[in-house]
Each structure stands twice: as C-alpha cells, then as structure tokens.
TORFI-251741 format. One record per residue (C-alpha): residue in three letters; chain; y, x, z. Coordinates in steps of 0.2 Angstrom, whole numbers. Example, Ala and Ser with C-alpha at 12.3 -4.5 7.8 and 13.67 -1.06 7.14 Angstrom:
// residues 2
  type  mol      v      u      w
   Ala    A    -22     62     39
   Ser    A     -5     68     36
***
This chain:
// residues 320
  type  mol      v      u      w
   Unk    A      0      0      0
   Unk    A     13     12      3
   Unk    A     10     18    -15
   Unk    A     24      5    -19
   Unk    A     42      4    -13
   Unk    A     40    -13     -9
   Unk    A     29    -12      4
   Unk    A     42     -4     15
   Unk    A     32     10     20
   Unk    A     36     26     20
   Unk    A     26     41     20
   Unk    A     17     49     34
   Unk    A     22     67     33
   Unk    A      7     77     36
   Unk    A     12     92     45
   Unk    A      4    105     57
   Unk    A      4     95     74
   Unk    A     -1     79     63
   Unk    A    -17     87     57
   Unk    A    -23     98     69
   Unk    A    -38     89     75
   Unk    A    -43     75     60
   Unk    A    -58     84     58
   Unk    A    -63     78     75
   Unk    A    -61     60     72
   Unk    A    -68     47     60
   Unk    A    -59     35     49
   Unk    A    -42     40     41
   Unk    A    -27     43     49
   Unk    A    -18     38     34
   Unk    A    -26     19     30
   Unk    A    -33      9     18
   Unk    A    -33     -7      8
   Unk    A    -39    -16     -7
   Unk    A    -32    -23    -19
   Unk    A    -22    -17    -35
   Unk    A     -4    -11    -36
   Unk    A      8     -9    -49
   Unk    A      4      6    -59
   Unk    A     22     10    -65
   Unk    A     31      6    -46
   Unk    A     18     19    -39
   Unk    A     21     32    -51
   Unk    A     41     28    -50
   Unk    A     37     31    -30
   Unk    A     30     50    -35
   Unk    A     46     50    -43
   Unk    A     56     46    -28
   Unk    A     50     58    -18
   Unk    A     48     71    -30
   Unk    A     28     73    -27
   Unk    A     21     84    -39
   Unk    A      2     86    -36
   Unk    A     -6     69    -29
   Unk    A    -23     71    -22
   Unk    A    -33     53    -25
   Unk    A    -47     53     -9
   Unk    A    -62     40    -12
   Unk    A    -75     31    -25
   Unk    A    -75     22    -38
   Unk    A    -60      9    -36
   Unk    A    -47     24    -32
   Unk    A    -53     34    -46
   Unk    A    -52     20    -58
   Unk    A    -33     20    -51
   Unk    A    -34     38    -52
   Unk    A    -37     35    -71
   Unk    A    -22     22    -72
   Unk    A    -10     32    -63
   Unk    A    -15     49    -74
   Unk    A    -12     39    -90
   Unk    A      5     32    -82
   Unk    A      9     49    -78
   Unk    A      7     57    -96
   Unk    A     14     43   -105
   Unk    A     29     47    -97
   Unk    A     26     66   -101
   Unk    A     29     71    -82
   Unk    A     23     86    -75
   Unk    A     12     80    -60
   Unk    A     -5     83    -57
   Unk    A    -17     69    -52
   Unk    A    -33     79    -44
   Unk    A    -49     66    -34
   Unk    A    -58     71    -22
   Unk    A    -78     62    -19
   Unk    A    -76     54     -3
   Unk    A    -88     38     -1
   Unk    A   -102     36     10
   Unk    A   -114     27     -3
   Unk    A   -115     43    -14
   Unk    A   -113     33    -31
   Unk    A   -100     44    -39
   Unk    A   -106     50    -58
   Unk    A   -108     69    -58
   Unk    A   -108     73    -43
   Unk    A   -122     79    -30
   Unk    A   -115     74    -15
   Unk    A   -101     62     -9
   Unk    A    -92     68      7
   Unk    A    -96     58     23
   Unk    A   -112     54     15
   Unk    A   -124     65     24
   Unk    A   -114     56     40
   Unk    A   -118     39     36
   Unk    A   -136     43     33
   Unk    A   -137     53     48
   Unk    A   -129     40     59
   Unk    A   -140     27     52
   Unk    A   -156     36     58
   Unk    A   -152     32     75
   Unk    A   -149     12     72
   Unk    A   -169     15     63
   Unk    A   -175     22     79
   Unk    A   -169      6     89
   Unk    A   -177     -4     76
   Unk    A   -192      6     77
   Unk    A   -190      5     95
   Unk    A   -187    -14     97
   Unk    A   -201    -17     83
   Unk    A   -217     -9     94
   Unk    A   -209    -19    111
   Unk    A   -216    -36    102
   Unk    A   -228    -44     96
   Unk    A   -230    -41     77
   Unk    A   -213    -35     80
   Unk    A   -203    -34     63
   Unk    A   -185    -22     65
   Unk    A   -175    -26     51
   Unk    A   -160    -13     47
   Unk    A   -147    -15     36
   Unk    A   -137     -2     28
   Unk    A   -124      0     18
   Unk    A   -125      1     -2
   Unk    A   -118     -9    -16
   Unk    A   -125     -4    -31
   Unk    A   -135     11    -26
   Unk    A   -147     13    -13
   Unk    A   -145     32     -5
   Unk    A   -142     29     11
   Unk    A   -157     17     15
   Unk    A   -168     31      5
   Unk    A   -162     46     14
   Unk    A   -160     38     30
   Unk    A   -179     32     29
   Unk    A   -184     49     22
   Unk    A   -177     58     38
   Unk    A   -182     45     52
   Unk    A   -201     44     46
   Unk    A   -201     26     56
   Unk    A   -198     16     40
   Unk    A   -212      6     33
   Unk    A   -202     -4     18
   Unk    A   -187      2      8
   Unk    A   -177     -9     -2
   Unk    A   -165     -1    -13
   Unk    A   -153    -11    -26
   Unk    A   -162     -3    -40
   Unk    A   -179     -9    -34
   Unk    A   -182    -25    -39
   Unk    A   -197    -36    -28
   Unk    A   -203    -50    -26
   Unk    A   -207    -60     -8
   Unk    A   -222    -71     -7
   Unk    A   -234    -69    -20
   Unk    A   -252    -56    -19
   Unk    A   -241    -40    -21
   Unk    A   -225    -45    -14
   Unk    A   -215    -41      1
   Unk    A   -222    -53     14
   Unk    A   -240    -49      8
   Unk    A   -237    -30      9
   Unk    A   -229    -32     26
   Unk    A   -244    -44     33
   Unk    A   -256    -31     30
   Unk    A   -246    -20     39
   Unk    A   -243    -29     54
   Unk    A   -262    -35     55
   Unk    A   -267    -15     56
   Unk    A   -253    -10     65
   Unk    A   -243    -21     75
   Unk    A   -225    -17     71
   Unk    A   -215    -13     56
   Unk    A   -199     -8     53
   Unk    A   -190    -12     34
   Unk    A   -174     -5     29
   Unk    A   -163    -15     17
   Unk    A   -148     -7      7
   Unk    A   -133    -20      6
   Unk    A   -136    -25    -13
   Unk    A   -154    -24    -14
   Unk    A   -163    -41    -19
   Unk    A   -148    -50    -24
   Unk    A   -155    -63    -33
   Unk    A   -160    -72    -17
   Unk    A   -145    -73     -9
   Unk    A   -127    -83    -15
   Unk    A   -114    -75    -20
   Unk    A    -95    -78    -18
   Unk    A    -80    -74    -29
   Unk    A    -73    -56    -29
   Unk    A    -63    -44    -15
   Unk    A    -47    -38    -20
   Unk    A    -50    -25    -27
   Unk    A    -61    -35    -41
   Unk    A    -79    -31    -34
   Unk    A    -90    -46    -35
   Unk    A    -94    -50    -15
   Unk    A   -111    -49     -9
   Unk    A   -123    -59     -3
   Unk    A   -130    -55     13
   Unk    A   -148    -49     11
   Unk    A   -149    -44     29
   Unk    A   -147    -60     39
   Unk    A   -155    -68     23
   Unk    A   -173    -60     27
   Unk    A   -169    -61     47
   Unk    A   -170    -78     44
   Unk    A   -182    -81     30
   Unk    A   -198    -69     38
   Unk    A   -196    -78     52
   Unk    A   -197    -96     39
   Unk    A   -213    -88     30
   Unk    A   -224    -84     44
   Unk    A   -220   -100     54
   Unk    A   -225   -108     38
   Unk    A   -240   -100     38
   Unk    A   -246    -99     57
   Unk    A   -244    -79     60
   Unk    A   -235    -75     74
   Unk    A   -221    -63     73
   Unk    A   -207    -55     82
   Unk    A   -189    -50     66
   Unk    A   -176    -39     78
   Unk    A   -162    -39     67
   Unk    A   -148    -23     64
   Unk    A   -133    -21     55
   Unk    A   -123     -4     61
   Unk    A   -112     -5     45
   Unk    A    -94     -2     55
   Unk    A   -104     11     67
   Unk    A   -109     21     52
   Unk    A    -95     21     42
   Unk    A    -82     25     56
   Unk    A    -92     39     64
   Unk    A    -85     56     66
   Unk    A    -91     69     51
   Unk    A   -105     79     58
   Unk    A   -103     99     52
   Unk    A   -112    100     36
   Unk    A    -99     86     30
   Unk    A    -84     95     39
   Unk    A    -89    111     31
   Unk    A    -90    105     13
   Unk    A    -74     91     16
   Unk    A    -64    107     19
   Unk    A    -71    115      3
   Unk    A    -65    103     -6
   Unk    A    -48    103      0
   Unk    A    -47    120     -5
   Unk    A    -53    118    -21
   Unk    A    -43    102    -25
   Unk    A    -29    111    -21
   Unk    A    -31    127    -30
   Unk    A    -35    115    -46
   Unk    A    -17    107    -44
   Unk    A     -7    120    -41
   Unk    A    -15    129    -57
   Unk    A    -10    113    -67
   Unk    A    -25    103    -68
   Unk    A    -25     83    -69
   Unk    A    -36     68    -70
   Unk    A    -52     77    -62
   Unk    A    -62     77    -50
   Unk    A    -67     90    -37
   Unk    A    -87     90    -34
   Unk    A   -104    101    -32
   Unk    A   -118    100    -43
   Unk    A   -132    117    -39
   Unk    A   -121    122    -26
   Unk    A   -106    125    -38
   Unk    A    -90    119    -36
   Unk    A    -85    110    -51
   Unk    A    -72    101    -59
   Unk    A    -76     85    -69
   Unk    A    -65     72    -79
   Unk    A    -61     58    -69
   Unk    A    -66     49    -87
   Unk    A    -83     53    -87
   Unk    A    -86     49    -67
   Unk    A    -79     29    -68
   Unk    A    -91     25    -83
   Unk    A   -104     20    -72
   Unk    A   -111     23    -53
   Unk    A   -125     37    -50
   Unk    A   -142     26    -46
   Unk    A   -159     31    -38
   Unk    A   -170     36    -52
   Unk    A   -188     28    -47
   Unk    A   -196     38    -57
   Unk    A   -188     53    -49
   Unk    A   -196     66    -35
   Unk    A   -186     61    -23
   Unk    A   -189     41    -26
   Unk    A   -210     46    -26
   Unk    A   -205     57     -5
   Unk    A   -198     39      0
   Unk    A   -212     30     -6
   Unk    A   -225     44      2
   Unk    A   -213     43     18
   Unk    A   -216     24     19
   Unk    A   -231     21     13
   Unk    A   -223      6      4
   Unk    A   -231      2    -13
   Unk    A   -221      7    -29
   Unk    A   -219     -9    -36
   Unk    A   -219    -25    -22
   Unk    A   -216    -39    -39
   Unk    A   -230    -51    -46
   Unk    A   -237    -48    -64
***
C-alpha cells in the first residue's frame, strides 16, 4: 500500500538501529497486503523519492508486479533498477531451487506432525489430520512428511485421488488402521479440490480455496459411521504458526546471501530479475521466465518416489 501516494503512508526508513535484529524475528517489519495498485502512481512514487534500485521481496503475485512496474519503468526510459528476491514459504517460484523461509515452514510444520502423530496413537483407530500450507504446489506437505517419518498419507495438489472406491483414500487408510491402529495424513491446502466449494477470488486475483482440511475432518468421520468402523479424526491446522515463525539458520544464512547478491546485481545496473540458487549457484533469472507458471512436484521424480517409500502410501490412491 504505501507504494502509492494516496495511501498516505510514508516510507519506513530502514536504518541501522531499525534493522539490527529482523533476523531474530518472524513476519515483516515492513507489512503486507493484497490487492493491485496503480502501476503508474507507484512508479511516479520511486520518482518522488528519488529511489533508484527497488528490491521486489515475495512469489508470484509481487513478481507479476515486479514485471508491471519493470515495464512502467522502461517505458518511461528511467534509470531504476527493479531486482526480486524468492521469498515464499510454498517454494513454487520457476527456476529456482529454494524459496527463502521455505525450509522454515517445513521445519516448523514437523512439529504440528508430531502432535498429530502424538494425538493419533492416544485413540482408538486414531486418525491425526494436518493441514499445511500450499496452493498449487505441494512441498511443504512432502518435505515435511519426508523429515518427520510419522506420515502415513500425503496429499499433494498435483496428486489427484479418489475417496471411497477399492483403491481409494478411505480403503488405503482402513487397511491401515486395522493393522496398525493409528494413522496420521498430511493434506497440502490445494490438494483434492474437486471436493470442496470454492468461492470468488482474493484481492489479489487468486481464485480462493476450498478448505480440504475441515472437509476430510468431517467427511472420515461421515464414512466410517456409515460404515460401522469406529474411529478417532484429531484435526490440525498450524497455517499462522508456520508461516509467522522465526527463520531457523539455514534460512537466515541463505536470506542474507541474497541480499547481498540482489544488491550487487542493482548497483551493477541490472533489472527485471530475480535473485536465486540452482546447484548451489547464485543466479540471476528473468523475472519473465519465473511468472510463466509455478514450480510443481514431479511424481515421477526421486524425490516424489522418497515420500512415497517414507509413507508407505500407494502411488496412485484413484479407481480405474
């Protein structure tokens, strides 16, 4: 918001003593909204204030206004440089290996699994139900299961499944209750879509979700009542825990990295790019190519084929 004049807010100048202990705490110091602005009136506002390198921090909606501003910018023919810098916990960015705050999210989510896990063995036929965070892309849920070892089902948005039938969800997860008494799924935020409604978009365009999580709370409970198997679903969602967590060190370690290199691109005259890693090199990547779609969970890929040995989950959970 306070990209625009109108918003009457003016800029948080950040010096020394303003900085000196962000990287201790979670969140932003600096805010965020949703929602698009008026491309001209923010680049008239770099103008005010005589801003000549503007670093653009997040996904995919603030690149795609990284991209606006950047064409703005050279329409007018002025000399600022627009650099992004990858910072969204769901790790969906094109081109780039690793999204800073992502290996926090995963991490922090480990310890909801183990409550899950926890609660799930306390009951009978006990079912701990976790959701996570991820719109379009499922790494969270997938690295999160991989590192706590307690996760039985993984459903990710790029893995479709089916619920009742001979090979679908509930009949995998019956099986598993009858020989082991407890369970514990993990459910990414837009996996299995087609069951739930959804309703308009955000502000800032993205069609909203349907909530999966509270959807199969309530509907494992609906199918073994139906069917006269008693079970136990304890039900967690630790979206806001995760995602306003402090950066452990790994994530600390590479966000100043790329600081340092977003910085060194624009005061060499770079713009419209994205700072990143791929094989542990620093790159520098058009913002172009990074908004032409999101980086997906390749289920064909080792790392899909570790979840699935992790688990023990079946590859495919649909019907033929």
């Amino acid at each position: 918001l306070g990209m625009v004049k109108e918003s009457n807010l003016q800029p948080m100048v950040l010096d020394t003593e303003m900085v000196s202990d962000i990287h201790a705490k979670g969140g932003t110091i600096l805010g965020s909204s949703r929602g698009p602005q008026d491309v001209s009136k923010m680049v008239d506002r770099l103008m005010d204030f005589g801003i000549n390198i503007l670093f653009c921090i997040g996904g995919d909606g603030t690149l795609h206004g990284a991209k606006e501003i950047t064409d703005e910018i050279n329409n007018r023919c002025l000399p600022i440089s627009v650099i992004g810098i990858p910072k969204t916990i769901d790790n969906d960015i094109n081109y780039i290996e690793k999204t800073f705050g992502f290996e926090t999210a995963f991490s922090i989510a480990v310890d909801s699994i183990r409550c899950a896990h926890t609660e799930a063995k306390g009951a009978q036929n006990g079912i701990g139900l976790v959701k996570l965070m991820g719109r379009n892309s499922g790494y969270i849920a997938a690295n999160a299961a991989l590192a706590s070892q307690d996760v039985n089902f993984c459903l990710i948005p790029e893995m479709p499944f089916d619920l009742e039938g001979p090979n679908g969800l509930y009949a995998h997860l019956q099986k598993r209750l009858m020989s082991r008494g407890h369970a514990v799924i993990v459910v990414a935020e837009g996996a299995g879509q087609n069951y739930v409604t959804r309703s308009g978009e955000d502000a800032s365009g993205n069609k909203k979700l349907g909530d999966i999580g509270t959807f199969l709370r309530d509907n494992l409970k609906s199918y073994f009542d139906r069917i006269g198997f008693t079970s136990t679903v304890r039900y967690i969602d630790p979206s806001y825990i995760v995602r306003s967590a402090t950066a452990i060190t790994s994530d600390s370690i590479y966000c100043n990295q790329l600081a340092q290199n977003a910085a060194h691109a624009g005061m060499a005259g770079k713009t419209g790019m994205l700072v990143g890693i791929w094989n542990n090199q620093f790159t520098h990547i058009p913002i172009d190519l990074t908004i032409v779609g999101r980086k997906l969970i390749d289920r064909e890929s080792i790392f899909w084929l570790n979840v699935i040995e992790a688990t023990g989950q079946p590859a495919s959970m649909t019907n033929k």
